[in-house]
C-alpha positions, 0 to 999 in steps of 0.5 A, a space after each residue: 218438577 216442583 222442589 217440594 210438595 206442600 203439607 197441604 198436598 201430601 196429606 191430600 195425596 196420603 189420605 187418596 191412597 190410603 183411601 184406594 189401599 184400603 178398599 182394596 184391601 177390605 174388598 180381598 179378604 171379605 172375598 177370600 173368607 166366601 163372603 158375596 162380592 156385592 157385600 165386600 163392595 159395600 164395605 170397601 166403599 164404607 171404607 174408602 168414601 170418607 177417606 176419599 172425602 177428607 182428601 177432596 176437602 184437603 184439595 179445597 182448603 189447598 185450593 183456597 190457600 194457593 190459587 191457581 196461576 192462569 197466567 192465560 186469565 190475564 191480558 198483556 202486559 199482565 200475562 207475560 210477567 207471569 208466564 216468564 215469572 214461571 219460567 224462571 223458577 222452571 228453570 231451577 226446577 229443572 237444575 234440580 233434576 241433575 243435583 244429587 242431595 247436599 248442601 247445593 242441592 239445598 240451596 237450589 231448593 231454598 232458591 226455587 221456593 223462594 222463586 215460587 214465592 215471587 211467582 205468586 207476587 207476580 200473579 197477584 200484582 199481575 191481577 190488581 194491576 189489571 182490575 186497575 186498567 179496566 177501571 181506568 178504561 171505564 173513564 171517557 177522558 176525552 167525553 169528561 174534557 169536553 164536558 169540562 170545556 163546555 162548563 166552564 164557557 157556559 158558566 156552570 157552577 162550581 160543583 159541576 166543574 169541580 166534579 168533573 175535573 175530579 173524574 179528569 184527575 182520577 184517570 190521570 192518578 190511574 194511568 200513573 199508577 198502571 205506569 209505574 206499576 208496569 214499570 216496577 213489575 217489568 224490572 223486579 221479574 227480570 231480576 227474578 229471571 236474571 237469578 234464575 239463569 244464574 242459578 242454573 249456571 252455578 248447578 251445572 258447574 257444581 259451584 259452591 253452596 255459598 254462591 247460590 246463597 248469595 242468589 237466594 239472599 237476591 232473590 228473597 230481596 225481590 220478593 220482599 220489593 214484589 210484596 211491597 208494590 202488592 200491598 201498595 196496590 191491595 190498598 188503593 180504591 180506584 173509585 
């Protein structure tokens, strides 16, 4: 259960409906006042396309604004941080069903789009930080060092040995990078995942709405670090 339907969504949802009630409703009194059904069926269409139209293009603007998390699109180690980033805010979701409306609720929700928010952090550094491995996989270290080791004894120029270690030391650059990458991504989403248990703990025992905010302001702080390392990483050239 999502805590709330973005702007996006609803009108979507609101102009689909309102599309199919409307043509439905064209379509009755047309036939009710004897005209032929051929002819009702043509206006309720005249009625119902253009609002059926704006609904799909809705659908891709919302497409465009939030991409969908595949976590299944991406390899391991990538694919688990997603999958269990995911987890964490299903999690609170699902408290939400038990919640009656009130200030814990509100909190709870806040919380959850907040988790959602870290979610799609981890979808986007997940997806750099896997297009960085690749370009690093595309570096024969090994074929480079014994390029570099035959240069040198054979006494080639300057600029020849100075590419070649350029090219070594671009995939050590990479693998530190990917490194600390990993690293960094593994422990902000066990902190996501940690704040999540935690906010289901506090749900189901009815806790006060201040102890939840205290998790909010957590988690918020988390999602501030995730974008951090994700601009980092958007402005590095792996070439």
């Amino acid at each position: 259960m999502e805590p709330v339907r973005s702007g996006v969504s609803a009108a979507r949802f609101t102009l689909s409906l309102t599309g199919i009630a409307a043509a439905v409703t064209v379509a009755i009194i047309m036939l009710a006042v004897g005209i032929a059904w051929p002819i009702a069926v043509v206006a309720a269409l005249a009625v119902a396309v253009p609002l059926l139209i704006g609904a799909r293009a809705l659908r891709g603007r919302a497409d465009r604004l939030s991409p969908r998390i595949d976590p299944f699109a991406l390899k391991e180690p990538w694919r688990f941080y997603v999958r269990e980033a995911m987890q964490a805010r299903s999690r609170v979701n699902e408290s939400l069903t038990a919640l009656p409306k009130g200030p814990l609720r509100d909190r709870l929700v806040e919380l959850a789009n907040r988790l959602g928010a870290g979610v799609d952090e981890c979808w986007r550094i997940s997806r750099r930080g896997q297009a960085l491995a690749e370009a690093r996989r595309t570096i024969d270290s090994d074929r480079i060092e014994a390029e570099l080791t035959r240069a040198r004894v054979d006494g080639e120029s300057g600029e020849r040995v100075a590419a070649l270690e350029s090219q070594l030391a671009a995939a050590q650059r990479l693998d530190s990078l990917v490194d600390d990458t990993t690293e960094q991504l593994r422990t902000l989403e066990a902190r996501m995942d940690e704040t999540a248990a935690r906010a289901a703990e506090l749900a189901s025992v009815n806790s006060s709405p201040e102890s939840l905010g205290l998790l909010v302001d957590d988690v918020s702080q988390v999602v501030d670090e995730l974008e951090a390392l994700r601009l980092g990483l958007e402005a590095i050239d792996p070439t």
